[in-house]
VEXDREN-2710 file (C-alpha; in Angstrom, 1 decimal):
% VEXDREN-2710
k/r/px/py/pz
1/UNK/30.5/84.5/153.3
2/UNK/32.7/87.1/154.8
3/UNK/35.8/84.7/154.6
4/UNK/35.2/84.3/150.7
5/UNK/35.2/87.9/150.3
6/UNK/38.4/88.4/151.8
7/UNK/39.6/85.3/150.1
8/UNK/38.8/87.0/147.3
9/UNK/40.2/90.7/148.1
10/UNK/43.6/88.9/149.3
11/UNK/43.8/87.5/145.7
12/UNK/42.9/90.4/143.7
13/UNK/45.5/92.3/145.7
14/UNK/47.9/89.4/144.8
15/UNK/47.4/90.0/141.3
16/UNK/47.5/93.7/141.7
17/UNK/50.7/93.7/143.3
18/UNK/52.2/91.1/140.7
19/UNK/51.2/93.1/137.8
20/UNK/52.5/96.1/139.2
21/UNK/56.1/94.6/139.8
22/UNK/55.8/93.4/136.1
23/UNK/54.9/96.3/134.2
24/UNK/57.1/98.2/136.3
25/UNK/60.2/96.0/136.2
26/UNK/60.6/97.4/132.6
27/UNK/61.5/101.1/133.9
28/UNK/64.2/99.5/136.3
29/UNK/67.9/101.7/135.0
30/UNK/70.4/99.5/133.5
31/UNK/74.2/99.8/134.6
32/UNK/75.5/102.7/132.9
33/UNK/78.8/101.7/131.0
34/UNK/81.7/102.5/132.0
35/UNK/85.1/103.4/130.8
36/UNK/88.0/100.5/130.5
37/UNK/90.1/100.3/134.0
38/UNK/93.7/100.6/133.2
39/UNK/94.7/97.0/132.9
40/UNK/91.9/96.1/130.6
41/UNK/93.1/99.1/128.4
42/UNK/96.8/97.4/128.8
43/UNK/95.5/94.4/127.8
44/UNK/93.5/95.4/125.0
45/UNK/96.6/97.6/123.7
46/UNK/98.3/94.9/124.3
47/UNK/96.4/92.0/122.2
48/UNK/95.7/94.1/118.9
49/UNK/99.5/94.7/119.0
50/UNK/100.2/91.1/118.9
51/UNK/97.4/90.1/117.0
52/UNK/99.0/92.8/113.9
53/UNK/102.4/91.3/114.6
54/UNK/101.1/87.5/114.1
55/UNK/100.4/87.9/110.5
56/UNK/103.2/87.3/108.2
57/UNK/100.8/87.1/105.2
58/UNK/97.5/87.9/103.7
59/UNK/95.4/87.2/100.9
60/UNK/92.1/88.7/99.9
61/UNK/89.6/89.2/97.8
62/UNK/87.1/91.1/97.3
63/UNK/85.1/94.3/96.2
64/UNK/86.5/98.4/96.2
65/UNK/84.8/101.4/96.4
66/UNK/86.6/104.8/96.0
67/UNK/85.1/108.1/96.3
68/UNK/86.9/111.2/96.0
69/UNK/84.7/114.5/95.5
70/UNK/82.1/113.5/92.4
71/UNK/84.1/110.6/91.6
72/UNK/82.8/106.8/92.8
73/UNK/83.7/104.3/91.2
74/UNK/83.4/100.2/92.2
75/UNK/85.9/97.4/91.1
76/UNK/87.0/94.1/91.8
77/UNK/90.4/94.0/94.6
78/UNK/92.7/91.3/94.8
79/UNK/95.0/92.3/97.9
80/UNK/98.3/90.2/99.3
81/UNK/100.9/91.3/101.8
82/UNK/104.2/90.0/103.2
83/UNK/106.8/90.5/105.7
84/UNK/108.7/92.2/105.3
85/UNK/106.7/95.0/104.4
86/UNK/105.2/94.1/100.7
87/UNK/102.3/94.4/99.1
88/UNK/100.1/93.9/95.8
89/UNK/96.8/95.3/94.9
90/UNK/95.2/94.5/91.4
91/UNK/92.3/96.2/90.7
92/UNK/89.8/94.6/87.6
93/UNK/86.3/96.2/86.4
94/UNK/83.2/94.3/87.4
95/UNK/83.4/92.5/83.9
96/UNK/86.9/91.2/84.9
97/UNK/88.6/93.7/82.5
98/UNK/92.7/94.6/84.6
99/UNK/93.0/98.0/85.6
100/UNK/96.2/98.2/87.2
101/UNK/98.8/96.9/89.9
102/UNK/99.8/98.4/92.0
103/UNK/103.4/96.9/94.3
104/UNK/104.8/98.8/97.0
105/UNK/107.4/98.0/99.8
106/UNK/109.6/99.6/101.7
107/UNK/111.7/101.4/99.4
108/UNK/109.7/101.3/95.7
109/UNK/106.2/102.0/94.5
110/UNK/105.7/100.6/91.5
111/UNK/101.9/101.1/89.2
112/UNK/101.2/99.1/86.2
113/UNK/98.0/101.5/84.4
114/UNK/96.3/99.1/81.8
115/UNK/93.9/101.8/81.0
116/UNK/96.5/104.0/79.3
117/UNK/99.7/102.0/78.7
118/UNK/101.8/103.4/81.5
119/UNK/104.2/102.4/84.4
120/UNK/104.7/104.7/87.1
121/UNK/108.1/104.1/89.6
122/UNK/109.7/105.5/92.3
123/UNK/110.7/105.3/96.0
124/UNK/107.7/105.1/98.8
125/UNK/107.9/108.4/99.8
126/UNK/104.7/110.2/101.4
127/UNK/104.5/112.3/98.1
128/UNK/104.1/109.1/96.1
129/UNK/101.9/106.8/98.7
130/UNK/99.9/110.0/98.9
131/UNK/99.1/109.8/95.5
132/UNK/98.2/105.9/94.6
133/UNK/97.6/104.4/98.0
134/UNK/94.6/105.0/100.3
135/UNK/94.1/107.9/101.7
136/UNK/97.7/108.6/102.6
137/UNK/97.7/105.8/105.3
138/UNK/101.5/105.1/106.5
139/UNK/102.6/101.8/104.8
140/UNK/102.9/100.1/108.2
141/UNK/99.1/101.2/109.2
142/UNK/97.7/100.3/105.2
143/UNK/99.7/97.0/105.4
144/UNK/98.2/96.2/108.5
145/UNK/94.3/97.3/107.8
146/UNK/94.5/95.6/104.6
147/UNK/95.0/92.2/106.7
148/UNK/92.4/92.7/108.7
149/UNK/93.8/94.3/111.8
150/UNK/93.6/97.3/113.8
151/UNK/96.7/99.2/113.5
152/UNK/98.6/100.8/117.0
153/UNK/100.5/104.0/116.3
154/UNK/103.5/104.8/118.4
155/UNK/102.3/106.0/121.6
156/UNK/103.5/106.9/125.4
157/UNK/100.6/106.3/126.9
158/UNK/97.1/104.5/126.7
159/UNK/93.7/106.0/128.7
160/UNK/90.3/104.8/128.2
161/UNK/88.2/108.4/129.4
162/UNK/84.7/107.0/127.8
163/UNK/83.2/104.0/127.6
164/UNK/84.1/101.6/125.0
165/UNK/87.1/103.7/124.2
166/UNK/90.7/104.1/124.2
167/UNK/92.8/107.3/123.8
168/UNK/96.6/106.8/122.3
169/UNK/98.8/109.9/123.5
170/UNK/102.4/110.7/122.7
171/UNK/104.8/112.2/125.2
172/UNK/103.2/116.4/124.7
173/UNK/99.5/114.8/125.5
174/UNK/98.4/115.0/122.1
175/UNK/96.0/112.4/120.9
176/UNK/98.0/110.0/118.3
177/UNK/94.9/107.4/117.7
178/UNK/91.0/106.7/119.4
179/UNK/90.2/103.1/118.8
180/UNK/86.6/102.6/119.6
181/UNK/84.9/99.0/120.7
182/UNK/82.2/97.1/120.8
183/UNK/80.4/96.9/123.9
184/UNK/80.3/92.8/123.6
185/UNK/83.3/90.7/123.4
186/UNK/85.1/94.1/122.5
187/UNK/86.3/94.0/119.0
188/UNK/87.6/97.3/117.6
189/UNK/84.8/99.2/115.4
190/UNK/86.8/102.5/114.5
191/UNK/90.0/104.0/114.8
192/UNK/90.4/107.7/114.2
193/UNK/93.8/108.8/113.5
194/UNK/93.6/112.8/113.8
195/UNK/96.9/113.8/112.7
196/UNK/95.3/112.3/109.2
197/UNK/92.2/113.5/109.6
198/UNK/91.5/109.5/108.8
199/UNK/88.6/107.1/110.2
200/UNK/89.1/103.4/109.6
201/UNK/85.4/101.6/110.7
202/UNK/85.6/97.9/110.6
203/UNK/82.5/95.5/110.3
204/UNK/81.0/92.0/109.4
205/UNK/83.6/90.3/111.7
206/UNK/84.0/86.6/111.2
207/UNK/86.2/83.9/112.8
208/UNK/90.1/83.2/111.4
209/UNK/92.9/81.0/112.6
210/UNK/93.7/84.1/114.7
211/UNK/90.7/85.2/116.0
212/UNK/87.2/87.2/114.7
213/UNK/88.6/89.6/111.8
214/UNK/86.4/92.0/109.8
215/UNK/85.4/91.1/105.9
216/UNK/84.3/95.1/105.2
217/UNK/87.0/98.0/106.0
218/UNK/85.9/101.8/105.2
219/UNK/88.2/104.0/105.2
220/UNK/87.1/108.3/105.4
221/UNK/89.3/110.9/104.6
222/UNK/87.9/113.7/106.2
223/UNK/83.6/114.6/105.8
224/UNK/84.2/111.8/103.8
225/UNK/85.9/114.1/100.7
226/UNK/87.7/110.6/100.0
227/UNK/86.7/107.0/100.9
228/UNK/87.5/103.6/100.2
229/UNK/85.6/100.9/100.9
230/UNK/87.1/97.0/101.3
231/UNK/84.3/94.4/101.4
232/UNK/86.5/90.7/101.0
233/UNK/84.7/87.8/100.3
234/UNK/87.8/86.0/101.7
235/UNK/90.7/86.7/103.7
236/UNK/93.4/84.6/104.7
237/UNK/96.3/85.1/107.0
238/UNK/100.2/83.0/107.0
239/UNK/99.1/81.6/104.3
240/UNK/102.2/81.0/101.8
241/UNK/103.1/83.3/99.1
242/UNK/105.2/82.9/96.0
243/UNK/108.0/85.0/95.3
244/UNK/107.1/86.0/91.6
245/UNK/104.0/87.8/92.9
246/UNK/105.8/90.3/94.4
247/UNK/107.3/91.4/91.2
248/UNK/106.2/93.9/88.2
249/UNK/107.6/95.0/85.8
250/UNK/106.5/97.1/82.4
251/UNK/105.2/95.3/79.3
252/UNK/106.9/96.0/75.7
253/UNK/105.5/99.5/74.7
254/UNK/104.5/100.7/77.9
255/UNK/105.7/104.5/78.8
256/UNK/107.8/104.3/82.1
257/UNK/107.5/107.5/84.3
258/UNK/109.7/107.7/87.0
259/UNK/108.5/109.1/90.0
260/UNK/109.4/112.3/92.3
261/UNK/112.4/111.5/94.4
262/UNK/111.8/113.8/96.8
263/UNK/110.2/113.5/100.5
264/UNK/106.8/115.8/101.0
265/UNK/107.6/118.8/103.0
END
């Protein structure tokens, strides 16, 4: 009689014990994160540089928001890029009616307005890509986010001082870029440029010939005073492009308005 009871002790401790292990394993700390040792910064420096310099070509198309103060507006984006450094943007209402075109490269800007009959032209300046091209991105960093890449400023040096992050400095210390990733196979998420004030964020990735690229870019100009939004129902990458498509020119009775020549001071 004695030995059941203590049979039965033994086994209610048993359970006791087991339950106690259970509901307690749940409280157990996980490793904290932490930041990138210096090769895995190299080497994650080191792959979105030759992933951006991979692409020759793009093609998209897709959806764009733009926001600026009271202003939001939504339209349809057709986006294609080549090297060397070109680029096309046609923007349509949601009905399918053309806006305008917009072609830029290294030297010229050119913007075909088919809301009021006019064709604006001049050199690629920072006072003119300030004025028709997102957000004042550089045409190298705009070329390159449109294709769906993070782009890599100039820098002298790379630190990651947080988890998940990396720091871009020049030769003074200043921070030139912060490229933030995600915690799993380490995709880049944001990149805040400072000296712009500028936050690129970069979601719904989805695999490419190259690798997982993202379908939706945002792009924030400071509290987000200006943003535009890319959401692409396709992109392509190296695919070929023909020549034609890179040029633009006024139709018969359009007003031609040439451009300031001069370089923002």
């Amino acid at each position: 009689m004695r030995s059941g009871r203590w049979n039965n002790f033994l086994s209610y401790l048993t359970v006791l014990a087991v339950s106690l292990v259970l509901g307690c394993a749940h409280l157990a700390p996980f490793p904290s994160a932490k930041p990138f040792s210096q090769g895995e910064t190299a080497h994650l420096i080191s792959h979105l540089s030759e992933q951006g310099e991979k692409i020759v070509s793009f093609q998209g198309v897709g959806r764009l928001r733009f926001k600026a103060g009271q202003e939001d507006s939504e339209s349809n984006l057709f986006a294609v890029g080549s090297k060397p450094f070109r680029a096309r943007l046609e923007i349509t209402h949601p009905w399918g009616k053309p806006l305008f075109h917009l072609l830029v490269d290294e030297r010229n800007i050119s913007v075909l307005s088919l809301t009021d009959n006019k064709f604006f032209t001049g050199p690629s300046n920072p006072v003119n890509t300030n004025r028709f091209f997102l957000c004042g991105l550089d045409l190298d960093s705009a070329w390159k986010i449109f294709s769906g890449r993070a782009p890599i400023l100039p820098h002298y040096r790379a630190a990651s001082v947080r988890p998940n992050e990396i720091t871009l400095y020049d030769r003074q210390g200043e921070v030139v870029e912060e490229i933030t990733f995600s915690a799993g196979p380490h995709l880049p998420r944001s990149i805040y440029l400072p000296k712009k004030g500028i936050t690129v964020m970069l979601s719904q990735f989805t695999d490419g010939d190259l690798g997982p690229h993202p379908l939706r870019i945002r792009i924030v100009k400071g509290d987000e005073e200006q943003l535009v939004e890319i959401q692409y129902k396709n992109l392509q990458v190296n695919t070929p492009i023909p020549e034609e498509i890179f040029r633009l020119n006024p139709p018969p009775g359009f007003e031609v308005i040439q451009l300031d020549y001069q370089e923002d001071r």
